[in-house]
C-alpha positions as CSV (number, residue, x, y, z in Angstrom):
1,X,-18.9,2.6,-12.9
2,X,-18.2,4.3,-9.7
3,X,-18.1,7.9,-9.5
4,X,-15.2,7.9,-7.0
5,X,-11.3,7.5,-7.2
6,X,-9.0,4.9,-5.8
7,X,-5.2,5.9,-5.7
8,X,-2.9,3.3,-4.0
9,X,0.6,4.0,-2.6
10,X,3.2,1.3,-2.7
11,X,7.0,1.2,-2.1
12,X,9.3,-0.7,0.5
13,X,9.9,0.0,3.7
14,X,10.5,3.7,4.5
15,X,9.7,5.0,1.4
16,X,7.7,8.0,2.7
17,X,3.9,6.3,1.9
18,X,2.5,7.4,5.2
19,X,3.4,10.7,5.4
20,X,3.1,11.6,1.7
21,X,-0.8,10.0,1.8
22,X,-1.4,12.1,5.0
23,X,0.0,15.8,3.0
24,X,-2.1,14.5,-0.4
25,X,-5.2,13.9,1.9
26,X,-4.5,17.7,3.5
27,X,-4.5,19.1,0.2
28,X,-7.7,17.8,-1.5
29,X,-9.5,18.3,1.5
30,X,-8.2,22.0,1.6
31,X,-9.6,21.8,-1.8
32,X,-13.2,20.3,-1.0
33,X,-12.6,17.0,-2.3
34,X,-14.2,14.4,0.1
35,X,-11.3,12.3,0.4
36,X,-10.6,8.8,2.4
37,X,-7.2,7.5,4.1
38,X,-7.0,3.8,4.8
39,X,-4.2,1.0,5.0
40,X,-3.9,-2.5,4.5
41,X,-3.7,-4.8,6.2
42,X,-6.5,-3.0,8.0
43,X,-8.7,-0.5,7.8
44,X,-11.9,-2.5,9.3
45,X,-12.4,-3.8,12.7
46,X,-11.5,-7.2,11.2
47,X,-8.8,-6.2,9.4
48,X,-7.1,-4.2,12.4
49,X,-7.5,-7.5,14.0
50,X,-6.0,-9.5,10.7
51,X,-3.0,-6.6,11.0
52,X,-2.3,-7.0,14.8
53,X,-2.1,-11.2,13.7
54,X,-0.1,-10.1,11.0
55,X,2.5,-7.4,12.1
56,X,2.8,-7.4,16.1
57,X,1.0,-10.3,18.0
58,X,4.1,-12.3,20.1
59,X,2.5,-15.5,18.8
60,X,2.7,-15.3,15.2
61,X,6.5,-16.4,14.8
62,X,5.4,-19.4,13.1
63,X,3.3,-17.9,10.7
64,X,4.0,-19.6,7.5
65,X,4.1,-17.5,4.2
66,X,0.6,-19.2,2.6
67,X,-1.1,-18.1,5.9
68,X,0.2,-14.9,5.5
69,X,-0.6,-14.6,2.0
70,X,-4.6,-15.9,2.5
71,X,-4.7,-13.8,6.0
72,X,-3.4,-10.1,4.1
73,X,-6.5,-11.5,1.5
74,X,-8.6,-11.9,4.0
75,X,-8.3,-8.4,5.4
76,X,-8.5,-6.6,1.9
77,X,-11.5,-8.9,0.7
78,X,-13.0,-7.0,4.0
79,X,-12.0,-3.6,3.3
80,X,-13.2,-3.9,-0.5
81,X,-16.6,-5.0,0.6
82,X,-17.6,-2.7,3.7
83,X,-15.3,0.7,3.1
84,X,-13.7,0.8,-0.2
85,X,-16.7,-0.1,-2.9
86,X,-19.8,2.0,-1.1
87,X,-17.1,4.7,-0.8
88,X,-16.0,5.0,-4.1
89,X,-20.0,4.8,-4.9
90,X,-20.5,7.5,-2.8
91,X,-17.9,9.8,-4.8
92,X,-15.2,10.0,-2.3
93,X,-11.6,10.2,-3.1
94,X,-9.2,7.2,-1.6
95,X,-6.2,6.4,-0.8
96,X,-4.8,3.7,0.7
97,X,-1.8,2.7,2.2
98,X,-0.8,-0.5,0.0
99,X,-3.4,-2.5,-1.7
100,X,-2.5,-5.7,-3.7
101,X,1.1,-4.5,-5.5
102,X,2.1,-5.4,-2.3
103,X,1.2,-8.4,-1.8
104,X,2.6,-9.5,-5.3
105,X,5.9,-7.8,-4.5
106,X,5.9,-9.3,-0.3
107,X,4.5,-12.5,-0.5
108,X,4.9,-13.6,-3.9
109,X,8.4,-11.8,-4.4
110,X,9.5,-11.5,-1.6
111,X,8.3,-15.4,0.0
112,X,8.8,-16.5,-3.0
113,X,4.8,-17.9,-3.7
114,X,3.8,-19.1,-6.7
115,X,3.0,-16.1,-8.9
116,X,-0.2,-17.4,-10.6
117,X,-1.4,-18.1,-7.1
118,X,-1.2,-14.9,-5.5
119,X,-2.8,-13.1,-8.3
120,X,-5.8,-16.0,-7.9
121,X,-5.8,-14.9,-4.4
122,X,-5.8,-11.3,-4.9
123,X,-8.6,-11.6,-8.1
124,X,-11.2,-13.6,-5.2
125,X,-10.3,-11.3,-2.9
126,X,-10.8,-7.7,-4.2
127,X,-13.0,-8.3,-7.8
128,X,-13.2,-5.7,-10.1
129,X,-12.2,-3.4,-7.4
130,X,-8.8,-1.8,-8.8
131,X,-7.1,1.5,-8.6
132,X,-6.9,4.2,-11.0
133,X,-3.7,5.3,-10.1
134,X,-0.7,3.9,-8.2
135,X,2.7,5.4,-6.8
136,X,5.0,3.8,-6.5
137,X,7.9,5.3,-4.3
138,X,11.2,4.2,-4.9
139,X,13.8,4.4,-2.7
140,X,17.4,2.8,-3.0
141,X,18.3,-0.4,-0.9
142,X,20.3,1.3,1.7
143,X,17.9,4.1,2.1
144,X,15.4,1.7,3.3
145,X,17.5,0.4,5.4
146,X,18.8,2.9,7.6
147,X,14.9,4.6,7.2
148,X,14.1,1.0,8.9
149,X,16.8,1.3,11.5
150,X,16.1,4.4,12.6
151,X,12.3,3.4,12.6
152,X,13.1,0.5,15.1
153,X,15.1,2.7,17.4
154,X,12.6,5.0,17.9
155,X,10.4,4.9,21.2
156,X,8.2,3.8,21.2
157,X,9.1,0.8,19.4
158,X,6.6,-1.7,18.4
159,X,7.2,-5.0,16.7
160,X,6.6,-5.7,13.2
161,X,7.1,-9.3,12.4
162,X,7.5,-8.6,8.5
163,X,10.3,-5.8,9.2
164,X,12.5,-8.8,10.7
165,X,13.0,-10.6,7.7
166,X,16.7,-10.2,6.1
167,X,18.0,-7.6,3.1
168,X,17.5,-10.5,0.7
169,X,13.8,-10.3,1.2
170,X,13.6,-7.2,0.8
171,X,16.1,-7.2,-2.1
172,X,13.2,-9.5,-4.0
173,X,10.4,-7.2,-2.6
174,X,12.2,-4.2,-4.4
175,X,12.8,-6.2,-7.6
176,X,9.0,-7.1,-7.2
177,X,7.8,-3.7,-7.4
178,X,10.1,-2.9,-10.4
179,X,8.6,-5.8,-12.4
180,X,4.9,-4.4,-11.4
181,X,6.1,-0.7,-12.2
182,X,7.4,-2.0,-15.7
183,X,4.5,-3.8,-16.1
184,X,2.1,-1.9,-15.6
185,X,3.2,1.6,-16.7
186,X,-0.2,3.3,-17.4
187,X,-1.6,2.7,-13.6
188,X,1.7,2.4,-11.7
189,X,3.8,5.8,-11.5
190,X,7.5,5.5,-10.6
191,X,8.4,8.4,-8.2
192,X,11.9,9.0,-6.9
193,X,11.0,8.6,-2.9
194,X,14.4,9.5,-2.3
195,X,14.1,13.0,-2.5
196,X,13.0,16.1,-0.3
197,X,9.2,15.0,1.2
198,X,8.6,18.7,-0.9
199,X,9.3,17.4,-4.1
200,X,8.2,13.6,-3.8
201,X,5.0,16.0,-3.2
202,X,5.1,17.6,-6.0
203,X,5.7,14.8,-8.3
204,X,2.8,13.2,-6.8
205,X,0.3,16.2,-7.2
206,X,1.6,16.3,-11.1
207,X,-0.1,12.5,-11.6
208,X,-3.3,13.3,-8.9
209,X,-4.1,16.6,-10.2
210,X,-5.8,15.1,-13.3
211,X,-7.7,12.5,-12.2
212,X,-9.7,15.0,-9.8
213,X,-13.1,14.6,-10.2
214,X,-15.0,18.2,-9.7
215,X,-15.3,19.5,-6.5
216,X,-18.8,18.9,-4.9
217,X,-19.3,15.7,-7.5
């Protein structure tokens, strides 16, 4: 059993992930917790690679959704293997930017995959590598929206070929995390990312707080 913890943030776009996993890493390192920030797709060499594919390159238009699914797969079969596993070993604290929620709610939702074969996907790709505690941050439709807008318009703007699809994809992406959330209601915590980044914190450190291993473990 490893000695570690894995906590994964999920949401849609703009819910506040990045910037709420970068003030929860601040704080447990200000408390001596060896702690660990990745994303996925990424967080290897290959996957960075994978995630440029993915995301930015100006030759992935064509990109169908079952190479998208296997490809995101790919990267996380990576990240379980080299980073994730020997650092939850090791005792460390992660948390990661996405991890499979979102592939259920994106490709399978959201493309509209077959259900049963993303989560035979996902089970080959990450093993009995799952987290002990998810957050899911809710935000309402037209939140993420404008969040998304104003993300685009900002310079420097780089392309994202999964922020172009249209509001009915990310109307099923949404409904796919509420069916994970309801699902799964012991790992998966619902969290209202619509509010002040100061209390989306403090929501968060209420769930975190007592899954802390000791300091120094």
């Amino acid at each position: 059993m490893s000695k570690g913890r894995f906590i994964t943030f999920e949401g849609s776009e703009g819910c506040g992930k990045s910037t709420q996993v970068r003030l929860l890493a601040e704080r447990l390192a200000a408390l001596g917790h060896r702690v660990r920030t990745l994303r996925e797709p990424g967080g290897t060499p290959i996957g960075e690679e994978i995630r440029h594919t993915l995301k930015h390159s100006h030759n992935n238009a064509a990109m169908t959704a079952e190479a998208e699914l296997l490809l995101m797969n790919a990267s996380r079969a990576q990240i379980v293997r080299e980073v994730i596993r020997p650092a939850l070993a090791a005792g460390e604290i992660i948390l990661c930017d996405r991890f499979y929620d979102s592939t259920t709610a994106y490709q399978g939702y959201g493309r509209q995959l077959d259900l049963e074969k993303v989560k035979a996907v996902i089970e080959f790709a990450v093993g009995e590598t799952k987290p002990d505690l998810t957050l899911f941050l809710h935000v309402p439709a037209e939140v993420s929206a404008e969040r998304l807008r104003s993300r685009q318009t900002n310079l420097p703007f780089v392309r994202d070929r999964i922020e172009e699809a249209d509001q009915k994809f990310f109307k099923r992406v949404a409904h796919g995390f509420g069916v994970i959330a309801a699902t799964e209601p012991q790992r998966v915590k619902f969290i209202n990312g619509a509010q002040p980044v100061e209390a989306v914190c403090t929501n968060i450190w209420e769930l975190v707080r007592p899954l802390l291993p000791p300091v120094g473990r």
